[in-house]
NUNU-121550 format. One line per field, with one value per residue (C-alpha): chain; z, y, x; residue in three letters. Coordinates in nm, 3 decimals, padded with zeros to 5 digits. Example, Ala and Ser with C-alpha at 12.3 -4.5 7.8 and 13.67 -1.06 7.14 Angstrom:
! NUNU-121550
nufi	(A:A)
zz	(00.780:00.714)
yy	(-00.450:-00.106)
xx	(01.230:01.367)
lummar	(ALA:SER)
***
This chain:
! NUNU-121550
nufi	(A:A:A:A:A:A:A:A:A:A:A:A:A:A:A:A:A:A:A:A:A:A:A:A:A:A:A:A:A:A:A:A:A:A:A:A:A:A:A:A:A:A:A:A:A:A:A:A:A:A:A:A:A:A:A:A:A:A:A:A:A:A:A:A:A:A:A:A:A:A:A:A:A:A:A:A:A:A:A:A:A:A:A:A:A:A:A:A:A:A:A:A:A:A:A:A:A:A:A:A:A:A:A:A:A:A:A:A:A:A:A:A:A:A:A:A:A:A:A:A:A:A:A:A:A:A:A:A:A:A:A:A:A:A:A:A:A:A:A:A:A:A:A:A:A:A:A:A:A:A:A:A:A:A:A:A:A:A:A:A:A:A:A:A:A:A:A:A:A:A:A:A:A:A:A:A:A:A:A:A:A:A:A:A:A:A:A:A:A:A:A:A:A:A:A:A:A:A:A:A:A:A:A:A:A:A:A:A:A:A:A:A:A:A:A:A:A:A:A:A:A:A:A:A:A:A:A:A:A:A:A:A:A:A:A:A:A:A:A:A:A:A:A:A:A:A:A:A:A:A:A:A:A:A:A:A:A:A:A:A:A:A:A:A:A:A:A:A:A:A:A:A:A:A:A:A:A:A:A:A:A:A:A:A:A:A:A:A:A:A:A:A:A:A:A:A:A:A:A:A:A:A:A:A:A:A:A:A:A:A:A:A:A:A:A:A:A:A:A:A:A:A:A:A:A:A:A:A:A:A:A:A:A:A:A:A:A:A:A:A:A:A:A:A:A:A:A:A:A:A:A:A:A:A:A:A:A:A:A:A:A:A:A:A:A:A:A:A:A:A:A:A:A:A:A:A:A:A:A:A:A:A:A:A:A:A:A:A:A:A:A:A:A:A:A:A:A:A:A:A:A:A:A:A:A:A:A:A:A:A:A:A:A:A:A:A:A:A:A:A:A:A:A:A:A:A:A:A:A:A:A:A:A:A:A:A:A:A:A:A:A:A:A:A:A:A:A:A:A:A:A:A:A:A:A:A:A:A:A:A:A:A:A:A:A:A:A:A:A:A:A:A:A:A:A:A:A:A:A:A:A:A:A:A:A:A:A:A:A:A:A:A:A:A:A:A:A:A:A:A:A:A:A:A:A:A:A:A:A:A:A:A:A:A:A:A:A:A:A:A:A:A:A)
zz	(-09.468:-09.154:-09.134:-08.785:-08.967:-08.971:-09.256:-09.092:-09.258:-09.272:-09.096:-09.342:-09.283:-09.568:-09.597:-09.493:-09.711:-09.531:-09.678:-09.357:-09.625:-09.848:-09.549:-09.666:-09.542:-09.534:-09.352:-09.366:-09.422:-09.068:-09.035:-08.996:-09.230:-09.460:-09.398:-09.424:-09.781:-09.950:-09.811:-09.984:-10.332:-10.333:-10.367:-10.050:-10.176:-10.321:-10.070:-09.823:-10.064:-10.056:-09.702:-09.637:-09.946:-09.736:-10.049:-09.809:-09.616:-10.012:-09.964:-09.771:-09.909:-09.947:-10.099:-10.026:-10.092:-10.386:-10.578:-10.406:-10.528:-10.881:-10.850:-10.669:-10.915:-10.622:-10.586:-10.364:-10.185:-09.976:-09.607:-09.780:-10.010:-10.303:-10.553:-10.640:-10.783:-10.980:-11.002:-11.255:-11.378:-11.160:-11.311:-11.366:-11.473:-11.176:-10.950:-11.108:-11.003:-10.651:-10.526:-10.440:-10.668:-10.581:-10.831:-10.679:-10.444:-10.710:-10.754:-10.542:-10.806:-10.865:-10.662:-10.344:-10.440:-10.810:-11.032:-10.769:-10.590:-10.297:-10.508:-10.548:-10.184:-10.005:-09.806:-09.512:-09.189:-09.193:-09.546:-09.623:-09.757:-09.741:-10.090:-10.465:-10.667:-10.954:-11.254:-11.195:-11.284:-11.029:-10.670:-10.571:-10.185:-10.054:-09.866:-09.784:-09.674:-09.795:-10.042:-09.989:-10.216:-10.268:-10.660:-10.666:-10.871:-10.735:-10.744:-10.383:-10.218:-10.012:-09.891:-09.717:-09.623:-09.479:-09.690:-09.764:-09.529:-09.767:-09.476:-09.527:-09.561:-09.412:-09.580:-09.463:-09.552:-09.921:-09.913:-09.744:-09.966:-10.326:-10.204:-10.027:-10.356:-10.624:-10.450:-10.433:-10.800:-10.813:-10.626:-10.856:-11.216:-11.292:-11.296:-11.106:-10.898:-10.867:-11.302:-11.426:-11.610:-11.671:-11.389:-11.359:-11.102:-10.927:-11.096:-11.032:-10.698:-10.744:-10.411:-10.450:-10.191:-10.138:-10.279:-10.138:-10.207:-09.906:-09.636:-09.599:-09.774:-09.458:-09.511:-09.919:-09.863:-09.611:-09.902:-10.168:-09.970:-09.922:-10.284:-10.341:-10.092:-10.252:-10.569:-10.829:-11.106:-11.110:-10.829:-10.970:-10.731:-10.811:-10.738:-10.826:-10.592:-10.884:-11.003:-10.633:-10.448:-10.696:-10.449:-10.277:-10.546:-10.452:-10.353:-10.024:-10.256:-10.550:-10.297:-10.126:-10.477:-10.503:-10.164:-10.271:-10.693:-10.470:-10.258:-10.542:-10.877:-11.079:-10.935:-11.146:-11.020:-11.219:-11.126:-11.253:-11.286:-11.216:-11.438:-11.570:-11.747:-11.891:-11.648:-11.345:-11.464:-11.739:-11.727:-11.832:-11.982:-11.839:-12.088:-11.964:-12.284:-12.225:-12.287:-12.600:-12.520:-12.643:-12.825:-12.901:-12.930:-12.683:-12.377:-12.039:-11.709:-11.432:-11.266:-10.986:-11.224:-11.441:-11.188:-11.015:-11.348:-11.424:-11.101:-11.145:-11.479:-11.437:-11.299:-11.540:-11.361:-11.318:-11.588:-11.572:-11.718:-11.732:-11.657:-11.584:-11.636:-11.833:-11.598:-11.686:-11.671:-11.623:-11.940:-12.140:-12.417:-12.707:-12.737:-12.385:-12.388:-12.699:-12.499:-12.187:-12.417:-12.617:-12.336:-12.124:-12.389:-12.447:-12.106:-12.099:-11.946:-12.112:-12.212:-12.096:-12.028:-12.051:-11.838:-11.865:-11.494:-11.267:-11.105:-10.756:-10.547:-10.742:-11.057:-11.281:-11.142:-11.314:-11.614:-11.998:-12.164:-12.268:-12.621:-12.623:-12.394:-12.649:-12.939:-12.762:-12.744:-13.052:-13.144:-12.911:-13.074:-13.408:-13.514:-13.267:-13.262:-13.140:-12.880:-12.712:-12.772:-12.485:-12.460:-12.371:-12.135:-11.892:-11.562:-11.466:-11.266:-11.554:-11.653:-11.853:-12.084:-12.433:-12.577:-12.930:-13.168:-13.200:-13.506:-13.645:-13.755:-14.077:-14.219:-14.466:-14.703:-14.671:-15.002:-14.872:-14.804:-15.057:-15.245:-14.931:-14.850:-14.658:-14.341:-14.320:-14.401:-14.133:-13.883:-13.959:-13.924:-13.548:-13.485:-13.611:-13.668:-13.361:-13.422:-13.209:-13.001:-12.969:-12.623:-12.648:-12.333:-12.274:-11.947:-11.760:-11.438:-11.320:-11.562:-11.902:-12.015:-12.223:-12.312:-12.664:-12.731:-12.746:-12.626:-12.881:-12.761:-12.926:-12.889:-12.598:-12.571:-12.266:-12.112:-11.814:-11.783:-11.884:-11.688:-11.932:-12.204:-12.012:-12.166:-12.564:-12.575:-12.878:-12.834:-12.484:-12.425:-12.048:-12.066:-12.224:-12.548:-12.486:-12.398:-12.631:-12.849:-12.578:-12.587:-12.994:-13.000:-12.728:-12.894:-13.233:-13.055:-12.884:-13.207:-13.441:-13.246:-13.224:-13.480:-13.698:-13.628:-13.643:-13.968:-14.076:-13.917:-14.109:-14.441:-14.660:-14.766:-15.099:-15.041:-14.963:-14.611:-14.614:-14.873:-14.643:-14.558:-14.881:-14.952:-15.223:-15.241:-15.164:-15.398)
yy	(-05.571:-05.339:-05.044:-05.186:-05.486:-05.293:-05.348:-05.481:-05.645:-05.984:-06.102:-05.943:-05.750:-05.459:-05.314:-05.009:-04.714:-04.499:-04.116:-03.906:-03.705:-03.603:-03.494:-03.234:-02.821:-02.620:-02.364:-01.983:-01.723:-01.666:-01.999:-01.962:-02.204:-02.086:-01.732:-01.822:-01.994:-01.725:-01.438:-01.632:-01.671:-01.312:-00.986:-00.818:-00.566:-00.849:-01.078:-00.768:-00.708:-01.089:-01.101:-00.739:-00.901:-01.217:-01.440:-01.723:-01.694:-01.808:-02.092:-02.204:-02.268:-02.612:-02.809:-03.072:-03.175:-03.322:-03.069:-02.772:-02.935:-02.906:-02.551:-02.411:-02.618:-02.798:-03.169:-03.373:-03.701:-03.968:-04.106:-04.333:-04.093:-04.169:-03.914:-03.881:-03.493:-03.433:-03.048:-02.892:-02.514:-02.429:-02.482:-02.199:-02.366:-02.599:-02.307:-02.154:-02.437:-02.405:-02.068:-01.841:-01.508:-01.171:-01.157:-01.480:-01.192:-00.915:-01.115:-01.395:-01.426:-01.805:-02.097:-02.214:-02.534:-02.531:-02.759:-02.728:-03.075:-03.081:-03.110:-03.457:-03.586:-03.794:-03.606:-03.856:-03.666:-03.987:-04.003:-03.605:-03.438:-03.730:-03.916:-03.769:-03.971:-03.782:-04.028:-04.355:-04.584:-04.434:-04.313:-04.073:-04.083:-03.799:-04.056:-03.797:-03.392:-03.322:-03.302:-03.363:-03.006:-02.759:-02.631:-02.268:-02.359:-02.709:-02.705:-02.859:-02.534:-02.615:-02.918:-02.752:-02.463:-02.618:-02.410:-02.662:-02.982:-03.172:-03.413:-03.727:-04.101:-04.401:-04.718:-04.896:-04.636:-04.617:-05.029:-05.020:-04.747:-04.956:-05.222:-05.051:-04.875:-05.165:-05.392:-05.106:-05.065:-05.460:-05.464:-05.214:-05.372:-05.106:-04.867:-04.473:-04.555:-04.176:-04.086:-04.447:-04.335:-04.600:-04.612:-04.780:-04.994:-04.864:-05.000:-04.812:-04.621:-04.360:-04.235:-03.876:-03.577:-03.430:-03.732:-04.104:-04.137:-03.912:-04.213:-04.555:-04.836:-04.978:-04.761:-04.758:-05.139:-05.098:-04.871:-05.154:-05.423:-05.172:-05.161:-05.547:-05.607:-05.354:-05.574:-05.273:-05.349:-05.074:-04.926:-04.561:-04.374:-04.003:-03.886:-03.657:-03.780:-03.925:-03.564:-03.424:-03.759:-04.057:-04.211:-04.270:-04.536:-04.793:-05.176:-05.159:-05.015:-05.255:-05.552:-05.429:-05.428:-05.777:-05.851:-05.696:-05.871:-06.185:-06.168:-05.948:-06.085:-05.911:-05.609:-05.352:-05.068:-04.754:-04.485:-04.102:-03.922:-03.538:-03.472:-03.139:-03.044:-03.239:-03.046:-03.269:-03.597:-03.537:-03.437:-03.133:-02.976:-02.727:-02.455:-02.603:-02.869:-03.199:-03.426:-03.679:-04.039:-04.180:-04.544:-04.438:-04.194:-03.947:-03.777:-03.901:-03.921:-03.872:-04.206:-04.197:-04.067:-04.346:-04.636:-04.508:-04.570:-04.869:-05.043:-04.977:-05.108:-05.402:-05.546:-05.680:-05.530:-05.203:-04.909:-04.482:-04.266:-03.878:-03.544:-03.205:-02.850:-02.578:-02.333:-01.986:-01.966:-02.361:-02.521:-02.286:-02.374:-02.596:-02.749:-02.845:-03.024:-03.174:-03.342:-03.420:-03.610:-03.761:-03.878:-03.985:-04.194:-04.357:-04.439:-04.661:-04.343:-04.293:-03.912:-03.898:-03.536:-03.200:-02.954:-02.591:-02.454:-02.488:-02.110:-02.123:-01.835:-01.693:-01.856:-01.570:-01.599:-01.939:-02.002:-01.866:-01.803:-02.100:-02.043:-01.926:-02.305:-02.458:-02.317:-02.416:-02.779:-02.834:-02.710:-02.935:-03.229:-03.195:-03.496:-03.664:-04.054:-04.116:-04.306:-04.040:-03.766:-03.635:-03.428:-03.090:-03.052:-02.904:-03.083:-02.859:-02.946:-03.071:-03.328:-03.349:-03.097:-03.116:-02.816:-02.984:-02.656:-02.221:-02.119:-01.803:-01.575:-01.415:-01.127:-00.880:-01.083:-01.414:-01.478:-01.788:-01.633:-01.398:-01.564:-01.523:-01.210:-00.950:-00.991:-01.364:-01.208:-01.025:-01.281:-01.505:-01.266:-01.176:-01.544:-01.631:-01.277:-01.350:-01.722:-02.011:-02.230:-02.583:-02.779:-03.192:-03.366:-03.609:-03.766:-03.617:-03.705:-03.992:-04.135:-03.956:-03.801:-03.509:-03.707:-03.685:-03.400:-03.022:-02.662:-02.447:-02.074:-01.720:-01.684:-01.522:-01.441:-01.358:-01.641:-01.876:-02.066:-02.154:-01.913:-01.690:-01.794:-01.844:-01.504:-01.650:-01.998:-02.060:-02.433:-02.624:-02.981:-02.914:-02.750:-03.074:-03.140:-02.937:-02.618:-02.665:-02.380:-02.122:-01.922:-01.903:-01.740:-01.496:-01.415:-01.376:-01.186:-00.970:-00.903:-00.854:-00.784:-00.970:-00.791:-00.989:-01.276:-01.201:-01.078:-01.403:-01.594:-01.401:-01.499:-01.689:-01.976:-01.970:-01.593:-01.452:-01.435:-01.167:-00.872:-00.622:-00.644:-00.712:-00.372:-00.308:-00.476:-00.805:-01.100)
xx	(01.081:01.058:01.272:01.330:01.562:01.868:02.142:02.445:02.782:02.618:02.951:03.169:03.444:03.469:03.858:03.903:04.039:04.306:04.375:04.450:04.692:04.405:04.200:03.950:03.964:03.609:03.498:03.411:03.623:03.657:03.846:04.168:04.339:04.078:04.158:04.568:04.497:04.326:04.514:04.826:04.592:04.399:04.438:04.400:04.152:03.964:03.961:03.822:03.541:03.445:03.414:03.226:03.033:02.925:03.041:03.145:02.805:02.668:02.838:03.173:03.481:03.613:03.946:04.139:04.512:04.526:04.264:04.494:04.810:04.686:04.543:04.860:05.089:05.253:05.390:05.147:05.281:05.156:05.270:05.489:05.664:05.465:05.419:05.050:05.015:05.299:05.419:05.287:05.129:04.868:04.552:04.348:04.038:04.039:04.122:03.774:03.572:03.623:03.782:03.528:03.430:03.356:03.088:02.904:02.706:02.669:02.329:02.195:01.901:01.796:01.668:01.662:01.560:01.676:01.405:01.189:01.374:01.137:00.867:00.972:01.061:00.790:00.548:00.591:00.768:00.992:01.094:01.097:01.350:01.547:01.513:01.405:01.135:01.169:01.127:00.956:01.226:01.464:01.484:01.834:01.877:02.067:02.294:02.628:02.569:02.893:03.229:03.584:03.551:03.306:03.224:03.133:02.835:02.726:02.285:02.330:02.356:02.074:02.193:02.513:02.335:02.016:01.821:01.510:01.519:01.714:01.883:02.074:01.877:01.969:02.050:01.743:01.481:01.572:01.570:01.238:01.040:01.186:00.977:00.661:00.656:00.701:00.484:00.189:00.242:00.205:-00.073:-00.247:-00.171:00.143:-00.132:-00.228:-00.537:-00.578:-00.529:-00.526:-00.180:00.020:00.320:00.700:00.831:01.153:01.489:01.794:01.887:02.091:02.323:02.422:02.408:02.703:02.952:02.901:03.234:03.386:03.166:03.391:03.365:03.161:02.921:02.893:02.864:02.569:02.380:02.470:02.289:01.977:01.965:02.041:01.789:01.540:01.574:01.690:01.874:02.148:02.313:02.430:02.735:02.730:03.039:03.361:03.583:03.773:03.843:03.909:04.084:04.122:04.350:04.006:03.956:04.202:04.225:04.042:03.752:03.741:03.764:03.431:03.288:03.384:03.225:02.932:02.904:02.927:02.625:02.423:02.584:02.290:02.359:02.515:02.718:02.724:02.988:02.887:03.172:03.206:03.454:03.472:03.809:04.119:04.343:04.185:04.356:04.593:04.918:05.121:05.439:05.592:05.432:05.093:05.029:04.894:05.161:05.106:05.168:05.475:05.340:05.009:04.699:04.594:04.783:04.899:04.649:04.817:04.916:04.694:04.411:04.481:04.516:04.142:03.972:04.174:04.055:03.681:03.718:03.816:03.542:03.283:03.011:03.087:03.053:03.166:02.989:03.049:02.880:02.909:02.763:02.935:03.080:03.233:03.656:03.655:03.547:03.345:03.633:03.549:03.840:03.859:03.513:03.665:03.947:03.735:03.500:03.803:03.986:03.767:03.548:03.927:03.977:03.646:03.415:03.096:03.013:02.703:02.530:02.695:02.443:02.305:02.393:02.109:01.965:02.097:02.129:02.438:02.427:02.475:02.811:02.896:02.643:02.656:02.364:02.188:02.191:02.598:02.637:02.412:02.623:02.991:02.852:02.761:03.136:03.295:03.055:03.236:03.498:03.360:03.190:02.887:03.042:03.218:02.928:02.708:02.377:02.310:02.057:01.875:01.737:01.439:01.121:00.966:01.247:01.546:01.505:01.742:01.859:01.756:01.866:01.841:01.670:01.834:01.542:01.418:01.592:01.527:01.725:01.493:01.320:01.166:00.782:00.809:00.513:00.259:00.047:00.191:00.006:00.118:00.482:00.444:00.263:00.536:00.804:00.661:00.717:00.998:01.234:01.415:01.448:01.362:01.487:01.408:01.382:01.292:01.144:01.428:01.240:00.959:00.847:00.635:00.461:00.635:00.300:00.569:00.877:00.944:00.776:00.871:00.885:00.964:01.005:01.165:01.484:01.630:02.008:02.044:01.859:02.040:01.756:01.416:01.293:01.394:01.193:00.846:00.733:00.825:00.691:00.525:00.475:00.479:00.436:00.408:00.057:-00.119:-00.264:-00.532:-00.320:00.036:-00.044:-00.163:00.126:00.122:-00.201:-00.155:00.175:-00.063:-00.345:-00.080:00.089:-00.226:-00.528:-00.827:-01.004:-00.730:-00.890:-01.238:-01.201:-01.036:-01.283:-01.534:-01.437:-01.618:-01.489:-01.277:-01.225:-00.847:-00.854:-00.574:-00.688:-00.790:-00.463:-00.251:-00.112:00.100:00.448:00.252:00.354)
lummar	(UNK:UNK:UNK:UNK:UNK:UNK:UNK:UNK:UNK:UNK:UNK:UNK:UNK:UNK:UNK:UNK:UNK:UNK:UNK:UNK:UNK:UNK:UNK:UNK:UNK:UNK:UNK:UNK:UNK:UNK:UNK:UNK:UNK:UNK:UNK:UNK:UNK:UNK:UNK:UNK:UNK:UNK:UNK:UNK:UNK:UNK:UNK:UNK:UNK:UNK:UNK:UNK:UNK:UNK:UNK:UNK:UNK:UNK:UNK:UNK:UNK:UNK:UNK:UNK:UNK:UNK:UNK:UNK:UNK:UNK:UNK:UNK:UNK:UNK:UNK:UNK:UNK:UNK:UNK:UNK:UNK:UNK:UNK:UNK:UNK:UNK:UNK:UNK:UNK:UNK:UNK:UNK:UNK:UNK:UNK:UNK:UNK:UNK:UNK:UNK:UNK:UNK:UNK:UNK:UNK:UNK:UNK:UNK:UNK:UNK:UNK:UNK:UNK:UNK:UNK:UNK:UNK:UNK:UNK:UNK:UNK:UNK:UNK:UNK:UNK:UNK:UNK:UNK:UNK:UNK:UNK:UNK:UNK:UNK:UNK:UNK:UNK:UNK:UNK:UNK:UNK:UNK:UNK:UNK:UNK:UNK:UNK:UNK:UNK:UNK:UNK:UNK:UNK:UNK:UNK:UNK:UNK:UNK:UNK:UNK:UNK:UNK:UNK:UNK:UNK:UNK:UNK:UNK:UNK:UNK:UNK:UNK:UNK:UNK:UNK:UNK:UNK:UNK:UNK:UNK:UNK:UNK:UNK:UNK:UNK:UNK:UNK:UNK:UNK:UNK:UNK:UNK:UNK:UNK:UNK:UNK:UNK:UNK:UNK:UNK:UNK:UNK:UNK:UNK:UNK:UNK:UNK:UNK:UNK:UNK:UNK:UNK:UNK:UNK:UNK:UNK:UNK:UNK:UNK:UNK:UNK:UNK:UNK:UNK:UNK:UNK:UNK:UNK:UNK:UNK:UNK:UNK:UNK:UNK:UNK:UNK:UNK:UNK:UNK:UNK:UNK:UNK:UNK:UNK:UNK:UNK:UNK:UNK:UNK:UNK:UNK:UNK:UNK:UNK:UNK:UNK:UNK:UNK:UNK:UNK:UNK:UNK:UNK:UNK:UNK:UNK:UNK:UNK:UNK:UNK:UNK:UNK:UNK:UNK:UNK:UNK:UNK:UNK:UNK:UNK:UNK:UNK:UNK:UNK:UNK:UNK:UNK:UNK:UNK:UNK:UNK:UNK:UNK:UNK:UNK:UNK:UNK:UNK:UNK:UNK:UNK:UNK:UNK:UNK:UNK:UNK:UNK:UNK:UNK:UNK:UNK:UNK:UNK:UNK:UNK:UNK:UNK:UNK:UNK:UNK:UNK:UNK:UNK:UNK:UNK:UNK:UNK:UNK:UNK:UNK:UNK:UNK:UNK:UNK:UNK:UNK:UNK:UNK:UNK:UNK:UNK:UNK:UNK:UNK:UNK:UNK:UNK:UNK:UNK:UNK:UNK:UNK:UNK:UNK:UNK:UNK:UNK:UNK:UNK:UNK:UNK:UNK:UNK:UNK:UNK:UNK:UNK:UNK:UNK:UNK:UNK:UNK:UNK:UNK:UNK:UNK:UNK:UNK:UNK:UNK:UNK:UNK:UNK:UNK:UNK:UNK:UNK:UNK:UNK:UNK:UNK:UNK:UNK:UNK:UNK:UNK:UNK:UNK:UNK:UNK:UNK:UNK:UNK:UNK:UNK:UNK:UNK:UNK:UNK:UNK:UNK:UNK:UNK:UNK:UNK:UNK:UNK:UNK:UNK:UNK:UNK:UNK:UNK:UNK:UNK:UNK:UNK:UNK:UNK:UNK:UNK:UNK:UNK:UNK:UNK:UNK:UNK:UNK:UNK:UNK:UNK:UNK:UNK:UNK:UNK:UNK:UNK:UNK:UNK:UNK:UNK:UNK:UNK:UNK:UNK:UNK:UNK:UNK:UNK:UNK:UNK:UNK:UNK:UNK:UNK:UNK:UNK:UNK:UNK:UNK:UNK:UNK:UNK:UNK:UNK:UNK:UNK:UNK:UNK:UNK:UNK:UNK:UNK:UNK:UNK:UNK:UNK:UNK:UNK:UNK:UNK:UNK:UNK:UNK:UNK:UNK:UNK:UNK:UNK:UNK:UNK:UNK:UNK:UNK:UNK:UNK:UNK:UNK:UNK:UNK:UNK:UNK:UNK:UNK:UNK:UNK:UNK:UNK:UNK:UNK:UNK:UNK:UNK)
***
């Protein structure tokens, strides 16, 4: 199909969703109903420091009436009267996510392109930039460049800051490169002609950017028949306009999912959810507790939280499923995560990922240490099913990485090797005294030469990403088989010498390899 054949309503005509009252507000600090907000929310000593500090310049502020409701603790209402934030405590953790921090430009260390995204975009000047073809199976178009509110931490800095040609795709061009691309890998037996690795045709499109969900339901319509044209099987929405505006998930929106199930009824649509703490949907008392429901389990959403999953869920051929990073002063609280999972699993939302923070420009700001993230996860997985569980991981260049376990090290105390020679005491010791920690390929790109298999590095701490483990990798599936163990014998040569090993090498065979070097205390 030519990119010339333009997508148009096939005669339809899509409802319209109105919100003028939850009309979004971004800008720089210079702007003056930005200025007038955070002069009311800030210190004045702070809020100087932030702008001599350029922290807006990072990335602009942005909110929206119903999200500011809930962080100022104010009743929200519609045209009509309509109460649709109720007034509450203000939310601290939601007033994390998006107000800006003085600390975001103590270090603008990290990524301009976090994972390395561009790596991934077609080299083509029409298609560049525009789409990610990441993992066989799936292509995410960047179809919106921007939010009804901006997250402190979101790893689409680049996009709003026009940092790496990341630029918004149309509906057609996505439609037409699903089926250049599947029919090539037809034409070619499902198979590389350049590595002869075996390849996967394109199923899912996944529409991200910014949030689809801020464009009308015109336009999220036009996308749908791109991808029912295309032929893909699942149609995923990224989105977390049902945290910042569920009112944007109404009638006029579930009848243009209708119109679309009719002319593509084996098209799914998948909703991803941004939801990142309870306080974004359910209510609370007065001394800031979720409130308990009165005839049942689990605590009350707010109304118009409630009603926007209710309406995507009740049609048969839509699903939710949830994820989020773990950010610092918003939900880097077991027992938050605990509820989130909880009550959102309840509700009919899958738990799908929870995420180490990518390194952007800033992120030192937002993210914990991997292993401390790894470590509050694993808390907030306990009394949980494995229905409402997610995974920990990391989405770096080289796929989904899976934080799989940290390995705490050998002590003095360890009787375990007790019976081995010294010098493999201590070889072992060197390798494992500081622990490890355990990554598993989740998906890799392209063709999934490394999924499955693992990195296994020392334990770092400190580490925010795995950039801070390069130096400790022991095992790493991302070198090849011929190369996995490189960074185990450097670590052993580094450690021992080579005259170690030469000397082993040397030995005849039967002999103990180790008696130069078993001194006494040696079992």
């Amino acid at each position: 199909m030519d990119a010339a054949d333009k997508i148009t309503s096939r005669g339809v005509d899509i409802p319209k969703t109105y919100m003028k009252h939850v009309r979004p507000l971004r800008g720089r600090f210079t702007h003056h109903r930005v200025n007038e907000l955070l002069s009311s929310i800030y210190d004045p000593e702070e809020y100087r420091q932030m702008k001599e500090s350029g922290v807006d310049k990072r990335m602009m502020f942005g909110t929206n009436p119903h999200y500011q409701a809930l962080i100022m603790g104010e009743e929200l209402q519609d045209d009509e009267g309509n109460v649709l934030v109720p007034k509450m405590p203000p939310s601290l953790p939601i007033a994390a996510l998006i107000l800006p921090r003085l600390n975001e430009s103590f270090s603008l260390d990290g990524a301009k392109d976090p994972s390395n995204q561009m790596k991934f975009t077609p080299g083509s000047n029409s298609l560049h930039g525009k789409l990610l073809h990441k993992y066989d199976e799936i292509v995410l178009g960047y179809s919106s460049p921007t939010c009804s509110a901006h997250c402190r931490y979101c790893y689409r800095l680049d996009l709003f800051n026009k940092d790496t040609g990341k630029i918004s795709v149309r509906p057609e061009e996505l439609r037409d490169y699903i089926l250049n691309y599947n029919q090539n890998l037809k034409n070619n037996d499902g198979v590389d002609p350049k590595t002869g690795a075996r390849r996967y045709p394109i199923r899912e499109l996944l529409l991200s950017g910014g949030d689809i969900m801020v464009l009308p339901n015109r336009t999220i319509y036009r996308f749908a028949v791109a991808a029912g044209e295309a032929g893909v099987h699942i149609l995923r929405l990224g989105t977390k306009e049902i945290a910042f505006r569920p009112e944007r998930f109404d009638d006029a929106l579930v009848e243009t999912l209708k119109i679309i199930h009719e002319q593509f009824p084996h098209l799914h649509i998948n909703f991803v959810t941004h939801l990142t703490h309870p306080d974004e949907f359910l209510m609370r008392d007065e001394d800031n507790n979720y409130i308990p429901n009165e005839n049942g389990p689990g605590y009350q959403w707010m109304p118009i939280s409630k009603a926007a999953v209710e309406r995507m869920l009740s049609l048969p051929f839509v699903t939710l499923e949830n994820q989020t990073p773990i950010v610092r002063k918003v939900n880097d609280d077991s027992e938050a995560l605990r509820v989130l999972h909880e009550e959102t699993r309840r509700m009919g939302i899958k738990p799908k990922y929870l995420f180490q923070g990518r390194d952007i420009e800033g992120h030192k700001a937002f993210s914990l240490p991997v292993e401390t993230a790894w470590r509050l996860h694993t808390d907030t997985m306990k009394g949980l099913s494995d229905t409402a569980r997610s995974r920990f991981s990391m989405s770096t260049e080289w796929g989904k990485m899976e934080v799989v376990s940290v390995i705490e090290g050998i002590n003095d105390d360890c009787k375990d090797f007790d019976i081995l020679p010294l010098a493999l005491r201590m070889a072992l010791k060197e390798i494992l005294g500081d622990g490890l920690v355990i990554f598993r390929s989740h998906r890799s790109p392209h063709e999934a030469r490394s999924q499955g298999d693992l990195i296994i590095a020392k334990r770092n701490p400190e580490a925010l990403w795995i950039s801070g483990y390069e130096d400790r990798i022991i095992y790493d599936t991302r070198r090849g088989d011929g190369e996995k163990y490189a960074g185990l014998v450097s670590l052993l040569i580094e450690s021992f010498g080579a005259e170690f090993f030469e000397k082993f090498g040397d030995k005849a065979a039967g002999e103990n390899p180790f008696a130069p070097w078993d001194v006494a205390g040696a079992a």
